[in-house]
Structure formats: structure tokens, C-alpha cells
N, C-alpha and C positions, 0 to 999 in steps of 0.2 A: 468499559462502558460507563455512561455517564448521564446521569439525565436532573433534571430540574424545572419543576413549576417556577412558575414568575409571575409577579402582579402589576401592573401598568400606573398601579400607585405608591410604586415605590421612589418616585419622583427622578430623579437625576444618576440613579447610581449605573454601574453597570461591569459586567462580568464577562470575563473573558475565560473558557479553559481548556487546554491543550494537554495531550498524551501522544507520546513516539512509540506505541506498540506493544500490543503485550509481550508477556516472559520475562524471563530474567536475561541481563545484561552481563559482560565481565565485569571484572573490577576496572580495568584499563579505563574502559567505557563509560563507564557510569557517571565519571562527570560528564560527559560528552553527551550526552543522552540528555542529563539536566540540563546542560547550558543551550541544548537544541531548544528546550521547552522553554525555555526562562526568556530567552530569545524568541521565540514565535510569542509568547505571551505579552512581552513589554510592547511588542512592536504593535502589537493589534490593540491593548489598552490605550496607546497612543492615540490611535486610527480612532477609537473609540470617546476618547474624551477630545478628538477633536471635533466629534460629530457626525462622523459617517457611521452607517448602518451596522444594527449586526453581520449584513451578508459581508460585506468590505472588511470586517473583522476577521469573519472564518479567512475568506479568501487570502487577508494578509496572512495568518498564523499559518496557514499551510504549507504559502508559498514558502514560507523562512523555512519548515520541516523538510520542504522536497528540496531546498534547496542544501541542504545539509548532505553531507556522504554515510553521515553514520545511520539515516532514517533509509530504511524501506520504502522511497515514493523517488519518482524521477529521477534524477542522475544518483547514481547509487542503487537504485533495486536491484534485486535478485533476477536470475537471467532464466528467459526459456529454455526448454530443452536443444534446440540450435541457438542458443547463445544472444537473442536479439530481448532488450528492453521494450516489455507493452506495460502501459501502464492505465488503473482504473482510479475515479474521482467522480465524486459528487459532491452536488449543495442544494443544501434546502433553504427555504427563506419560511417567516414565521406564518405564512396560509400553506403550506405544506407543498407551495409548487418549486419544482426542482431543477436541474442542471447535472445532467452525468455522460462520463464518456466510459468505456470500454476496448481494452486493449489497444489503449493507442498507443503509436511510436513518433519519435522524432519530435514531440514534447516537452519544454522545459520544464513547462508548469502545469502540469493537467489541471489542478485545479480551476486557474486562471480561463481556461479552455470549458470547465462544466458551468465555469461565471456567465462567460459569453453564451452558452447555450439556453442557460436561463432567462438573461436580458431578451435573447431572441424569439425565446420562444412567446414572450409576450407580448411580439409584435407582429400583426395578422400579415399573413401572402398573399400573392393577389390570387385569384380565382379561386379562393376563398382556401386554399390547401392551409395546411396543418401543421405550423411548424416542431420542428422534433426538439424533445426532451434530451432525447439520450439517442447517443451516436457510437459504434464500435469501431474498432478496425481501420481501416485505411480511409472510411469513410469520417470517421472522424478526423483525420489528418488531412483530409480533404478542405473539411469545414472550417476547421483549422489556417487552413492558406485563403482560403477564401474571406475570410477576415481579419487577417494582417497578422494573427500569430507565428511568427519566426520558425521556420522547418530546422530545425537539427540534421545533422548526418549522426549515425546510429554511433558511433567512436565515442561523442560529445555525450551519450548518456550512460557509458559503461564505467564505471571506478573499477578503482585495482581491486580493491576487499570483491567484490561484486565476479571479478573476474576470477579473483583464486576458487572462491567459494563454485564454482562453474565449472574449475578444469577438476576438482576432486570430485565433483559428483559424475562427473565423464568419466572421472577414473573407474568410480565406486559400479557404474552401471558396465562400461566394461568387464571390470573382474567378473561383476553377476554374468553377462555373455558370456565368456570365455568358460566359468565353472561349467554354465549348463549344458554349452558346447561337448563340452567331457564328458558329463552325465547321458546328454542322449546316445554320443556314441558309443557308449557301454550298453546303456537299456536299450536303446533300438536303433541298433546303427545301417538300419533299411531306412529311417528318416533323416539320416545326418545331412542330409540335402535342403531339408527345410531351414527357414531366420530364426536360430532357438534368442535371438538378442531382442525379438518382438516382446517376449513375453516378462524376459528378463526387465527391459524396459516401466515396464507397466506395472510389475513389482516394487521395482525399484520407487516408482511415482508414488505408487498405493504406502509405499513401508513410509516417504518423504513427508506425506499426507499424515502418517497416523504419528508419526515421531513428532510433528510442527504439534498437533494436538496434547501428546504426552508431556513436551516441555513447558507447555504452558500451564499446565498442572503440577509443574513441579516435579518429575519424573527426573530420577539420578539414572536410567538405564534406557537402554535400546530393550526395546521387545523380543529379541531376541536374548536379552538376560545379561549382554557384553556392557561393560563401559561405554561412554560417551567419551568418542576418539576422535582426534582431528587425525588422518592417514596422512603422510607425503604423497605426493604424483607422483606415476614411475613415469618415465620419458617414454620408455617404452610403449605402453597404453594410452597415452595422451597427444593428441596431435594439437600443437602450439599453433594459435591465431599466426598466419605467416606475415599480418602488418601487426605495428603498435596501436593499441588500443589509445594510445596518447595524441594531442592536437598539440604540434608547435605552434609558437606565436609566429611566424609566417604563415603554416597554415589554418591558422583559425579564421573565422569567417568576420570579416570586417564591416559589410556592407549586402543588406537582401539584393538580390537577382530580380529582377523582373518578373510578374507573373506570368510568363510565358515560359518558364522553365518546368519542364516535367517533373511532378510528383514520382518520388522512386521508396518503392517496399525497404526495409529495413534489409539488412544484408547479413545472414547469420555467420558467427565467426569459424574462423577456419576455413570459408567459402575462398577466401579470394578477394572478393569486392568488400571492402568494409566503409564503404561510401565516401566522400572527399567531401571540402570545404563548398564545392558547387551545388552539394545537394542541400544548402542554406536557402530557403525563398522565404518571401513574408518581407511586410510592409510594417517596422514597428508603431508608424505615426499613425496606423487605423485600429491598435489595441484599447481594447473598451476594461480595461486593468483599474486598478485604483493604485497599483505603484508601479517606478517605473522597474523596467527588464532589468533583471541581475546581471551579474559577471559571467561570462564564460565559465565551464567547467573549471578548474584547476589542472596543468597538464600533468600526466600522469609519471611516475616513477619512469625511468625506462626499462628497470628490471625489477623479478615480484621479490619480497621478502618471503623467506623459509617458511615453510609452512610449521605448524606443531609437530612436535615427533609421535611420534604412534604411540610410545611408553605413560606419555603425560594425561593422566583423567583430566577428563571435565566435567568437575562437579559442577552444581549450582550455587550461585551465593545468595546470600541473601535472605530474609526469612521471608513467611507466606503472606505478612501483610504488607511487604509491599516494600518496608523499610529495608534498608542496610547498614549490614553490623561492621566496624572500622577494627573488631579485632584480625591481627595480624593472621590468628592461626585460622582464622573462615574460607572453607574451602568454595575458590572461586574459580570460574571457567575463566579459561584461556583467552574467548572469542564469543561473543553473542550466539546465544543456543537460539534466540528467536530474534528476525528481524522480519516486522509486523507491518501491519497498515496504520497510518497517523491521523489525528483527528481533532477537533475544534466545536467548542459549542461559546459560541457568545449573544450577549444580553445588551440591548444600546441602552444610550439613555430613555428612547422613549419606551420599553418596553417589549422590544420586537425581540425573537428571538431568533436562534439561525444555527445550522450543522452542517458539516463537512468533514470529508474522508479520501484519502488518498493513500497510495497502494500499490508496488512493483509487480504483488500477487509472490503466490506462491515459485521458491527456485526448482525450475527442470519442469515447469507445466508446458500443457501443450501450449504451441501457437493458438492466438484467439480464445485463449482462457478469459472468460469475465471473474472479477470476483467480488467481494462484498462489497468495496470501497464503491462499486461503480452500480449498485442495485439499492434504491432507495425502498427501505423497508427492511433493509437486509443487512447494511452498513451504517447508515444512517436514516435518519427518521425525524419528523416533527409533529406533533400533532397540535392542531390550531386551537386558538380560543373557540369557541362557540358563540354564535351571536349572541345569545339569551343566558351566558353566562358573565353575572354582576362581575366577580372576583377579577375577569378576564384574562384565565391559565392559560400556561401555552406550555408543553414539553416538548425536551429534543434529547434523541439517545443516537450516538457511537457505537459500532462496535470495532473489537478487533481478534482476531483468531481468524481460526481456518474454516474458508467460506464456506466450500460443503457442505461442512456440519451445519454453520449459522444461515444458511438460506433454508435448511429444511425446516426453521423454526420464525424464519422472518423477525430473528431476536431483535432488531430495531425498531421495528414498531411496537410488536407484542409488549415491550419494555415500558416504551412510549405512552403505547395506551394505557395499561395496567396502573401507571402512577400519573396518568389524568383522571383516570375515575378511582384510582384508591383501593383495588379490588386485586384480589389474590386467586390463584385456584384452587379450588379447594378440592378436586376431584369427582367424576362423573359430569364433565362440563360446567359443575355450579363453581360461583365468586362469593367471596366475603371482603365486608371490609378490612384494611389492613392500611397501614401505614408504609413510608417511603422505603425503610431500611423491610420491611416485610417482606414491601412486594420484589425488590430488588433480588431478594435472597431466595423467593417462590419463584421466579423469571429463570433465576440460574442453577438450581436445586430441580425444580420440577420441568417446567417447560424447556431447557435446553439439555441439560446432562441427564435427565428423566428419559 
């Protein structure tokens, strides 16, 4: 989380600043992770002293994030519990009005997609209707085509890492099925007729949920007291996607279809249908972007690398502020314990400020999960100058963790607010004054882990 006052008399200068998610990272990673941010950062300081906006700023740093495999947002996220990539994005501009989408698929750039909703929504319809802020689901993919944004087939937004991380948590919820299977025909084998994998299911989510939280605290263990283990797949338990999740260069999509081509749902893997080059529609020459469309995914391996062996801990590296230590004997995880939601707060020259968040969400959630990235107040936030404020502040806060938690506390604005007015809580709903490093540390001490 990030936030920062601005003053409109600071003449010319202007800030750019980007984060790929909370937790700790492997060591493999860790440059991967900087050179994602160093890369989102340059490219939008560029954008930036060439004179476009704060919003053009966030929007570029993003894109470079989602576009990346190692971040959590767009090609690369963490996959639903059926295997399909939805993903959440917002942006704010510096009077607090927004652009956000929810669980959408077939997306290259969600962000790019909460851009356009922004633009739109400031332009009246006719019989006086109300254009939308924020759009989920299929209905965003909708709006989506309806404005020249390019449709993906679902293949084009899965990476390999995205996909291993997916067949072991199928593993992990199988084995829960199978034990409880056991367990009820022993305790009550008059019910062995009923789905005991319902429940296992919903465990398994709840332990995914609480473990995404632990790790970002720094936590060496499972709640259950066991190491933190990458398992192999047993073949056995796992039913393998029966196409490749890879786009040859034959079939990658060369050229958009006509908008008379039907909109088609994401295709979950293992189904069957994992969607073809045809499910490409959109018009690139009517994107309202400030860069142009990236590359194509990268095609994919056509076989997965090993997984860790069961024997190998994974600890954490790293210490708790943030830094990383280059001795040899620092015990580092194997694989990223956290891959988070990403985010952008930039300052132009004239003083405008702006925020954005983008976000695969949570691996193994349901279909039509929303989550932070995509709830403005919750992921991100702005809070405007005031008219009849001389100084003319403006703050903008990030977050990233797990949205559950941070929606019951609306930690983006709460954030927000607190270091525009300089006020702390002090307990029994009264505020005091406090300074930036106070309030920040009251925000995540009392109002969030409180």
C-alpha cells in the first residue's frame, strides 16, 4: 500500500510508483519481479515527461505488469477453481471518478478495458441513461467488443507456472475428497451416497484464503503446523487438459473477425473445448489506449517442468522490511508463496494525481469472484483536493492482499482519507492528529489486523 499528498506548486516534477504484489518472492524471482517494476516504471515516467496524464501513466505501468508472466494480472494469473482466467482492474483519476471491471475473461489488458470505462462513463447516453462505471463478467467482455478491445481465446491467457500451480491444487482438493470419502464411510456409512468432495472443496478454498493471508505475514508454516511443500501430481488424481494450453504461430490470431461473430464464455480446462483462434473478435483501430497492443502471449513449453519434490521446504527469504539479503546460506523458497495483485500511483506534471490495480484474484476461487483490484475504495482509492483547500492535496492508496479481509475494512480509502486529514484513531470512534508514517502504521496495526 502506498499513498502520498501532492501539491500543484510543485511546478514540473512528477512521480511515478509501481508494486508487483505483496509477499515474498523466490530468490529465482526476485530479479524478475524488479525488472517487471523498473520496466512498468520507466515506461510510464517516459509517458509522463512526455506530457500525458497521470491516468496514461497508471494505465501504461500496468499494462507492462499484466503483461509480464511473473505478475498476478492478465496472462499469467492464478486460475479458477475450473481452470478459466477472470480477471479484476481499476482506475481512478485525480476527482475520484473511476473505471473498473470484474471478473472478466478474454482480456489482454484489463486495465486498458477500466481506461475505456472511465472515458465512457463521462460521456452522457442518450434518454438521459447512465453510463456504467464498473462492469463484471461476460458483460464486461461484452463492452469490451463493443469497443474495439481484441477478444482472446481462453489458451492465450493461461502460462505454464499458472497452469502447474492449478493441476496441484486439483491434486490437493482431490486427496481432501478422497480422505473424507474414507472417513464418512467409517462414521456413517448410511451417508456414503452423499458429494463428501462438496465440502472438502470449500475447505480447501477457506485453508487457500487463510494461508494467501499467513504468507504475507511472513508465516514459515501451514496452519496445520506442517512445512510449506510444493507436492508432485500423481497422474492418478489429476486429469490433464486434453488440448495444449500453447498458441502455435499458425494458430495465433492474425487478424480480428467481424463483429458478427458470437461472443463465447471462457472454456474451463479439462472440458474439451479450450476455445480456438476464431474466438479472436475486436477492431484494434477503435481502441481508446494511449499505447499500442503488445505481442501475443509467448507460446507455451509443450511439456510442464518437475515440479519441487515433497522433501524440499520452502522457507521464506528475505527480511520483513522488504529488503533482500544476497548471503548464500538465506533460506529461500523455491517458487513464489505470494502472487498478488499489481498497482500504480502516479503524479503528472501539472499536479493531477491517479491509481490503479489489476489482479488474476485469488487460485481455486469461484467463477465470478470479484476482488480488490476491481472495487474502488477497496483496492484502490483517491481522495480529491477540496475546493477551498489553498495547498490543493490530493491522495491515492493501493492495496494488495487478500480481498476478503481488505474489503471489510475498505483499506483504500480508509488509508486515503486518514493521510488527507492527518488523523489517526485513537479509539472509541475519536481521531488525533498524527503524521504520514503514524497514520499508516494506525491504518494497518488498528483498522485492518485490529
Amino acid at each position: 500500500m502506498f499513498s502520498r499528498p501532492w501539491s500543484r506548486k510543485s511546478g514540473e516534477q512528477s512521480v511515478i510508483i509501481v508494486h508487483a504484489g505483496a509477499g515474498y518472492h523466490s530468490r529465482e524471482n526476485q530479479r524478475k519481479h524488479l525488472q517487471a517494476c523498473s520496466d512498468a516504471a520507466t515506461m510510464a515516467m517516459n509517458a509522463l515527461r512526455a506530457g500525458l496524464s497521470a491516468v496514461d501513466a497508471v494505465e501504461i505501468a500496468i499494462k507492462v505488469l499484466e503483461d509480464k508472466e511473473i505478475t498476478n494480472a492478465a496472462y499469467g494469473s492464478n486460475l479458477s477453481l475450473d481452470g478459466t482466467v477472470e480477471c479484476d482492474a481499476s482506475i481512478v483519476d485525480e476527482y475520484g471518478r473511476s473505471g473498473a471491471v470484474g471478473a472478466v475473461s478474454h482480456i489482454r489488458n484489463p486495465i486498458s478495458l477500466a481506461r475505456v470505462l472511465l472515458t465512457r462513463s463521462q460521456q452522457p447516453l442518450s434518454l438521459r441513461r447512465i453510463p456504467p462505471n464498473l462492469l463484471v463478467g461476460d458483460g464486461a467482455t461484452s463492452f469490451a467488443f463493443m469497443n474495439g478491445i481484441p477478444i482472446l481465446p481462453h489458451d492465450a491467457m493461461v502460462s505454464q507456472m499458472a497452469k502447474l500451480r492449478w493441476l496441484r491444487w486439483k491434486e490437493e482438493l482431490a486427496d481432501a475428497a478422497e480422505k473424507e470419502t474414507v472417513e464418512n464411510t467409517q462414521n456413517n456409512p448410511s451417508e456414503f451416497g452423499q458429494e463428501p468432495g462438496l465440502d472438502a472443496e470449500e475447505r480447501a478454498r477457506s485453508r487457500n484464503i487463510h494461508e494467501h493471508s499467513m504468507n504475507m505475514l511472513g508465516s514459515r508454516r501451514h496452519p496445520n503446523g506442517t512445512s510449506a511443500v510444493a507436492k508432485p501430481c500423481k497422474p492418478g488424481l489429476v486429469h490433464l487438459p486434453p488440448l495444449s494450453l500453447a498458441l502455435s504461430d499458425a494458430d495465433s490470431p492474425k487478424t480480428p473477425l467481424s463483429p458478427s461473430v458470437e461472443l463465447r464464455s471462457p472454456s474451463p480446462l479439462g472440458s474439451g473445448d479450450m476455445g480456438s483462434p476464431q474466438d479472436v473478435v475486436g477492431d484494434t483501430n477503435m481502441m481508446d489506449t494511449t499505447m499500442e497492443d503488445s505481442p501475443s502471449p509467448p507460446p507455451l513449453p509443450p511439456t510442464s517442468p518437475p515440479l519441487p519434490s515433497m522433501e524440499t521446504p520452502m522457507g521464506l527469504g528475505g527480511r520483513h522490511d522488504g529488503a533482500f539479503d544476497d548471503d548464500e546460506d538465506q533460506e529461500w523458497p523455491l517458487e513464489d508463496m505470494i502472487t498478488d495483485t499489481v498497482g500504480a500511483i502516479a503524479i503528472d506534471s501539472q499536479g493531477r494525481i491517479a491509481a490503479g490495480s489489476s489482479s488474476g484474484g485469488i487460485g481455486m476461487k469461484h467463477r465470478g469472484r470479484v476482488g480488490p483490484a476491481a472495487l474502488v475504495g477497496v483496492g484502490t482509492a483517491v481522495a480529491p483536493e477540496h475546493a477551498d483547500d489553498r495547498e490543493k492535496l490530493s491522495v491515492a492508496a493501493v492495496t494488495s492482499g487478500t480481498g476478503e479481509h481488505i474489503a471489510t475494512t475498505m483499506a483504500a480509502f480508509t488509508c486515503a482519507d486518514r493521510l488527507y486529514h492527518s488523523v489517526r484513531s485513537c479509539g472509541q470512534g475519536r481521531m488525533e492528529p498524527a503524521d504520514e508514517d503514524q497514520v499508516m502504521r494506525s491504518v494497518i496495526e488498528k483498522d485492518f489486523m485490529g
